[in-house]
C-alpha positions in Angstrom: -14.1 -18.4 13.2 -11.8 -15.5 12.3 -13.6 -12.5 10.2 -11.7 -11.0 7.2 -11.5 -7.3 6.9 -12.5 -6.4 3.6 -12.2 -2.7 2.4 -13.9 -2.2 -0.8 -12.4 1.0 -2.7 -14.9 1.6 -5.8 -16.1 4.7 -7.5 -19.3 3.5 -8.5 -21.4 3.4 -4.8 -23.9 0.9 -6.1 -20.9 -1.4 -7.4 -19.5 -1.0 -4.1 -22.5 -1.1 -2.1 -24.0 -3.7 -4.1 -20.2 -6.2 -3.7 -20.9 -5.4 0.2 -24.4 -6.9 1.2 -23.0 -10.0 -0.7 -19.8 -10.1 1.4 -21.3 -9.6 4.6 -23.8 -12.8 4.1 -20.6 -14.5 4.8 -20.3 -15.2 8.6 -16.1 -14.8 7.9 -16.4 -11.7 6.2 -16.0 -8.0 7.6 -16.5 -5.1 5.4 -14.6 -2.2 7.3 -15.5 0.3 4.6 -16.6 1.8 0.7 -14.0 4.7 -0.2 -14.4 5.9 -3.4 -10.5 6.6 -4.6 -7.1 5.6 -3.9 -6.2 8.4 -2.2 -8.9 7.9 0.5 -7.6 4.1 0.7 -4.0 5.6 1.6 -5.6 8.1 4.0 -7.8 5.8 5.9 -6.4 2.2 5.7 -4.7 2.4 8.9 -7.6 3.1 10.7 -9.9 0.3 9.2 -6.9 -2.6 8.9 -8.1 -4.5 6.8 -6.7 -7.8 5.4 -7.8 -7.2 1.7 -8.7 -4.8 0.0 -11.0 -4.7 -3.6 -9.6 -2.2 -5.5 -10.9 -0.6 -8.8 -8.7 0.7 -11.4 -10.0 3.9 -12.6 -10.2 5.8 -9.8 -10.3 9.8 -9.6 -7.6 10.9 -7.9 -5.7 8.2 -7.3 -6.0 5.3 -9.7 -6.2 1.8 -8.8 -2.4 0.9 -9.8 -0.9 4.0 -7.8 -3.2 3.0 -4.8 -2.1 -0.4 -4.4 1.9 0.3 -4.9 1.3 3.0 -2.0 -0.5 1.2 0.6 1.9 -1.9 -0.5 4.9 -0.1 0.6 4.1 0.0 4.2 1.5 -2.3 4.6 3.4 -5.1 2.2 0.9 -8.3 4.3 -2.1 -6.4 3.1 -3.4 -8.0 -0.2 -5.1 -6.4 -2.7 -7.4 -7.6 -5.4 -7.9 -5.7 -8.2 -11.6 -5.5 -9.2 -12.0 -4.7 -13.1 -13.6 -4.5 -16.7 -10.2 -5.2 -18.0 -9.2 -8.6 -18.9 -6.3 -7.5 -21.6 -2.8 -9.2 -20.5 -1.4 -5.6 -20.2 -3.7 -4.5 -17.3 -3.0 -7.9 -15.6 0.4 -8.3 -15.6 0.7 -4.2 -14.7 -1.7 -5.2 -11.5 0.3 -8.3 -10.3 3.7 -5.8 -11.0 1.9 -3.1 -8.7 1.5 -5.7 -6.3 -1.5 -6.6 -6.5 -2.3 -10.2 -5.0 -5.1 -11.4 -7.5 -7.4 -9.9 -10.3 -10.9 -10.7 -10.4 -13.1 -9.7 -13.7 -16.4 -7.3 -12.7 -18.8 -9.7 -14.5 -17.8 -12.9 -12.3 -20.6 -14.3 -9.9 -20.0 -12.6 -6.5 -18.9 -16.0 -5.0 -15.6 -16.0 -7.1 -14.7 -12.5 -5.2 -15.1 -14.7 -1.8 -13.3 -17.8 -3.4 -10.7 -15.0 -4.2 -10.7 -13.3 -0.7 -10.1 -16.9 0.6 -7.1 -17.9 -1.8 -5.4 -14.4 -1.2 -5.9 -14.9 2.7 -4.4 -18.4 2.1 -1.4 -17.3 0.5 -2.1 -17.8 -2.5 -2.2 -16.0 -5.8 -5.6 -15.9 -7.8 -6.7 -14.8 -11.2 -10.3 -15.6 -11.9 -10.7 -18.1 -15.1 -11.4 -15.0 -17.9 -8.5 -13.0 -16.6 -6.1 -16.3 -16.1 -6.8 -17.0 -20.0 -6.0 -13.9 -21.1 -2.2 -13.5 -19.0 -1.1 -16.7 -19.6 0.8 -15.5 -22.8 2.1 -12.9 -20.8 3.4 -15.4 -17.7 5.3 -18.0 -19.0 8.0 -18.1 -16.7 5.7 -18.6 -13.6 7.0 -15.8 -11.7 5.4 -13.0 -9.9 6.7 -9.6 -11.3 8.8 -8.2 -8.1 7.0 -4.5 -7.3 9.0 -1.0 -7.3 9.7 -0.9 -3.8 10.8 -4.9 -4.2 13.4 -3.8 -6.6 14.5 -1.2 -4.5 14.7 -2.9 -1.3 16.2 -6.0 -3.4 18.8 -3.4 -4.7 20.1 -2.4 -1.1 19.8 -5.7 0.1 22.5 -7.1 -2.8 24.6 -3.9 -1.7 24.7 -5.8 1.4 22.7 -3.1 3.7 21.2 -5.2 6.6 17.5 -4.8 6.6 18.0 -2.0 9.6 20.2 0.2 7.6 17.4 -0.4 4.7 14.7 0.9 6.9 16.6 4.1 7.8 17.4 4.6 3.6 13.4 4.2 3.3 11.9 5.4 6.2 10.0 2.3 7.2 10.0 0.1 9.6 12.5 -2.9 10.2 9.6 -5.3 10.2 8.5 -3.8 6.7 11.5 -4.6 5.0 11.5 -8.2 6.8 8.4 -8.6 5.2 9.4 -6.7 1.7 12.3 -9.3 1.9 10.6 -13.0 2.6 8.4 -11.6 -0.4 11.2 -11.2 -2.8 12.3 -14.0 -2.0 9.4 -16.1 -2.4 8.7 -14.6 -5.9 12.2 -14.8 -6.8 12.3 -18.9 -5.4 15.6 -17.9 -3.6 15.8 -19.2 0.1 19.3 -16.8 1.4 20.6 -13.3 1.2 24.0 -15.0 -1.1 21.4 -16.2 -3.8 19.6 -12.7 -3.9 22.7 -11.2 -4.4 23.8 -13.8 -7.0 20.3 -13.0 -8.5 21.2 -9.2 -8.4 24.3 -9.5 -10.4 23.0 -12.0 -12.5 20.6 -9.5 -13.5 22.2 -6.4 -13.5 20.6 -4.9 -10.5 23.6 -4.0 -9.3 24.3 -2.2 -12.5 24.2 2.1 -11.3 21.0 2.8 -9.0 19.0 1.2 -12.2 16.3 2.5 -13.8 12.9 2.5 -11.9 14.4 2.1 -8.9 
């Protein structure tokens, strides 16, 4: 059986230390590490790899949301589940915009943060039950939010850049923006580059560099 790589990123040490002897009664769960910010996530996460990551919100430093779109944009397999307090729609929807792979509420049993680990490993997108009832006002289109660097990768993309002339714009790798790319298009439900681009126009991506690009 394959382990998970879990790296817990809490600034509460007996939050983080207390989620980690839970985990780690798991014979398929790793936990590579506790960091206390963001910041310390973006410095270290190469070194750990990890598969997911359980990331606070309020975070010295660097905060939760900033944390996850950073590591994201050049690790975009990892998955991050936001751990949290905060069950409005507005923190929810800002998570899954950032990124973020699921959102689990603080006050859950610890065995819905391993059913989450094992949805987000899957695939899959998960929202424990309180935090599900409070977005589904805010998600009735079904669709994933696209992130930041999504939109900007989408952008060059519909300008017709191949994905080795967007690498050079952005400084990554070609295999980042491969990946950047089959995730756009699995949130956007669009199987080829001409739909992308129709979705681009469409929506007036193309329109100037757009705003929040």
């Amino acid at each position: 059986m394959s382990e998970t790589r879990v790296l817990i990123v809490d600034d509460h040490p007996m939050v983080a230390e207390g989620i980690k002897a839970i985990l780690e009664s798991y014979p398929d769960i790793e936990v590579v590490g506790t960091l206390t910010n963001g910041q310390e996530a973006v410095d270290q996460v190469g070194d750990l790899a990890p598969d997911v990551v359980l990331m606070d919100l309020n975070m010295p430093n660097v905060n939760g949301l900033n944390a996850t779109e950073m590591l994201l944009e050049d690790n975009p397999e990892l998955k991050v589940l936001i751990l949290s307090m905060h069950d409005s729609p507005e923190y929810i929807s800002t998570a899954l915009g950032h990124g973020a792979r699921g959102y689990v509420l603080k006050d859950v049993p610890t065995e819905r943060i391993k059913d989450a680990i094992d949805r987000v490993m899957a695939g899959e997108r998960y929202l424990c039950t309180g935090a599900s009832d409070s977005l589904k006002p805010a998600t009735e289109n079904g669709r994933e939010p696209l992130t930041s660097r999504e939109q900007t990768i989408l952008l060059q993309l519909a300008q017709g850049k191949s994905n080795k002339e967007v690498a050079h714009i952005l400084d990554i790798s070609v295999r980042t923006v491969e990946t950047h790319r089959k995730n756009i298009k699995r949130k956007l439900g669009i199987s080829s580059t001409a739909g992308l681009t129709r979705y681009a126009l469409e929506h007036g991506v193309l329109q100037g560099t757009g705003a929040g690009f």
